[in-house]
ZAMARPA-876394 format. One record per residue (C-alpha): x, y, z. Coordinates in steps of 0.5 Angstrom, whole numbers, plus 500, padded with zeros to 3 digits. Each point is the difference from the previous one (the first is absolute). Example, Ala and Ser with C-alpha at 12.3 -4.5 7.8 and 13.67 -1.06 7.14 Angstrom:
525491516
502507498
! end
This chain:
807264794
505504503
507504497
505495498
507503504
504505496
507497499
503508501
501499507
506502505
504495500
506499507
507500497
501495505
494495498
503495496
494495500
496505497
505500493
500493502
492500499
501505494
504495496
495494502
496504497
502502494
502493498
492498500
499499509
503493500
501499507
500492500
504496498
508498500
502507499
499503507
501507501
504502506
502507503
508500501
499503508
500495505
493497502
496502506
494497502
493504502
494497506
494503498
492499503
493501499
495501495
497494497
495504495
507500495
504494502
499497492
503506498
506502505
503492499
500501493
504508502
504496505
501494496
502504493
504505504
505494503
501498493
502506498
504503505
502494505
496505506
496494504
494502504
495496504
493502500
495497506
493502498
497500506
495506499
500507500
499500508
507495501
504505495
498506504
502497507
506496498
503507497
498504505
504495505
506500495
500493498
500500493
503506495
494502497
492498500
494500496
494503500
493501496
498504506
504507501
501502508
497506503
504505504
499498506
502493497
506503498
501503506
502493503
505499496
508502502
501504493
495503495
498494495
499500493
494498495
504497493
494499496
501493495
493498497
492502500
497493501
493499501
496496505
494497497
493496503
500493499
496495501
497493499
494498498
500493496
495501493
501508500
503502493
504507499
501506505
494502505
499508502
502502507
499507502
504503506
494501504
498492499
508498501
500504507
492497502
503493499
507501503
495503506
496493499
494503499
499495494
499494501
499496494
502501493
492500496
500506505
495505495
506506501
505496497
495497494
498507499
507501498
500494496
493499496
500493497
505497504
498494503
503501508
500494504
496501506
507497504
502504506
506506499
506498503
504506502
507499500
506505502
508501502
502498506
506503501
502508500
500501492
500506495
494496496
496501505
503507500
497501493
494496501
497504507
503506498
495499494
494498503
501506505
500505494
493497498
496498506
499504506
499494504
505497499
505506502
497501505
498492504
507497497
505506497
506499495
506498502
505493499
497497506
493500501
494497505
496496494
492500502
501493496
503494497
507496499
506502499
505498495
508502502
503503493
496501494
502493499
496498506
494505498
501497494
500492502
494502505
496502494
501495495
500494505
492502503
494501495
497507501
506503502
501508498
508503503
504505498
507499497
506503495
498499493
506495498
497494505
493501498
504500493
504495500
495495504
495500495
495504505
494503499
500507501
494506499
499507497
501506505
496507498
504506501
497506503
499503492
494494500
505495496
501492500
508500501
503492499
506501503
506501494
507503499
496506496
494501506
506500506
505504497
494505498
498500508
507504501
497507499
501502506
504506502
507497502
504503505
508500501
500495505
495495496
495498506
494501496
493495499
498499494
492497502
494502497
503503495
497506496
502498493
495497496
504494497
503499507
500494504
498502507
504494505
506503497
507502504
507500500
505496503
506503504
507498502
502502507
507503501
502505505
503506497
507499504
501492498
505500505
495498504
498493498
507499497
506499503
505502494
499506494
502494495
493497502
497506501
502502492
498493498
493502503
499506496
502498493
496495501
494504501
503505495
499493494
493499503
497507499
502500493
504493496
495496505
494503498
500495493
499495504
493504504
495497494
501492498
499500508
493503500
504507503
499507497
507504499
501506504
497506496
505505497
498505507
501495506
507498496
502507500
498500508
504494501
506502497
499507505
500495505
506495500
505506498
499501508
503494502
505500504
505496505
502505506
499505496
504498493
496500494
498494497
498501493
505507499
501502494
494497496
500506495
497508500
493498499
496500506
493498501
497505502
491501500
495503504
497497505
494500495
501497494
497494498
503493499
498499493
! end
């Protein structure tokens, strides 16, 4: 289980919400209800696109933080693919993303860009197999020969081997994946490249993919439908909807020889990984022994200088705190969505990141205490 965030945190004078939180939080977290909490300043509202992978819990953030501050922001869940493009192109104040941009990514872009981290999630292998009880074993070398459509019906002997005793129907393997440009398949290639030398070299990683075979679904909602629509179906998906549909979904081994199920405790172990100043980090084929191996994190994507996808500074503070809430207040919501919190080491990342928010050179987050992170580049997110 990863560390829950301390509460002694810098805290920007000027950020009334955060003090508003703080009461809420004190007076039991009561949110709902007739006793709405709003921030005196005026309300701004946010545009924001991208990632599907935490929708269920960025509506919940979104939706919280309106009610407490008066701050209304519009999220369009169109993938992670669809949020990098529509910041580049300036057309929303921020973006979301499950899959962090390369450097000559970067490179296209107007202004640097920064990865906010906001939760560790989890893609998980899901299938439908009517008759079938408890959770199959898949290893990565199996997913990717499937994936590559080198497996043809479920009864196939590498999949009963890894699975004595379970009666497989002999029904064909129906492959399905994303359809559009997504930080899940980000994960998911990014995955099956670590463990499959075939794989990274006939397909390769990326938002993007040429599928050897198989359907695809739009959003991990579409991936998710497909699966339970069609029997003998396997597909890949954010574990909240594999969750909250009631799907199967299978034990993965990790590269110590464990069968990990996909859990808040197993995914927040997966983030051992050396974390670097700018968050930009694979959390795959974890090395911990209690990991989970389809682990990542998931951003926001700003750009440093916020005047470059907002017009006015008032919108471009409102932008900050609400990202400063999320990095810490808004962690509380991460678990009851099936999200792991951000470990104490990415948060201090994140905070190291926000103060370097400005508008046209006007620091946005001034004044948020003498305290500031400061970690090498080699520790851990533990």
């Amino acid at each position: 289980m990863s560390r829950r965030v301390g509460t002694a945190r810098p805290r920007p004078p000027h950020l009334a919400t955060t003090l508003v939180v703080a009461m809420a939080l004190l007076l039991g977290g009561a949110f709902d209800g007739p006793h709405r909490m709003v921030a005196a300043r005026a309300a701004e509202a946010l545009t924001g696109a991208g990632a599907t992978l935490p929708y269920p819990l960025y509506s919940r953030y979104f939706d919280v933080y309106h009610r407490l501050t008066g701050v209304r922001v519009n999220y369009q869940s169109i993938g992670s693919g669809g949020g990098q493009r529509q910041l580049r192109e300036r057309t929303v104040n921020f973006g979301a993303s499950d899959a962090f941009l390369a450097d000559d990514q970067m490179a296209q872009y107007p202004g640097p860009v920064l990865h906010i981290p906001t939760a560790l999630g989890a893609v998980v292998v899901s299938y439908h197999l009517p008759g079938v009880e408890g959770p199959l074993r898949f290893t990565g070398d199996l997913l990717a020969d499937i994936y590559l459509g080198e497996v043809a019906r479920w009864n196939d002997p590498r999949i009963q081997r890894l699975n004595p005793g379970v009666a497989l129907p002999p029904l064909p393997v129906v492959v399905v994946h994303r359809a559009d440009g997504s930080g899940t398949t980000f994960v998911w290639t990014d995955y099956l490249a670590k463990v499959s030398p075939r794989w990274r070299q006939r397909v390769g990683v990326g938002t993007s993919v040429a599928w050897p075979t198989g359907l695809g679904g739009k959003g991990n909602e579409g991936v998710a439908g497909l699966v339970r629509q069609i029997p003998g179906a396997i597909g890949y998906v954010e574990m909240v909807y594999a969750l909250s549909e009631r799907m199967s979904f299978g034990m993965v081994q990790n590269r110590a020889g464990r069968w990990m199920l996909p859990t808040l405790e197993s995914v927040s172990a997966a983030a051992v990984v050396p974390m670097p100043p700018d968050t930009r980090v694979s959390l795959t084929d974890t090395e911990a022994p209690d990991g989970y191996p389809i682990a990542g994190l998931t951003w926001l994507l700003v750009y440093q200088d916020l005047s470059l996808s907002t017009p006015s500074v008032g919108q471009a503070r409102a932008l900050a705190e609400l990202l400063w809430w999320i990095v810490h207040e808004g962690q509380r919501y991460n678990e009851s969505l099936h999200y792991a919190r951000l470990p104490e080491a990415v948060v201090r990342r994140a905070e190291a990141l926000l103060m370097g928010l400005h508008f046209r050179g006007e620091p946005l987050l001034a004044g948020a205490g003498t305290r500031q992170p400061r970690l090498s580049a080699g520790e851990g997110a533990r």
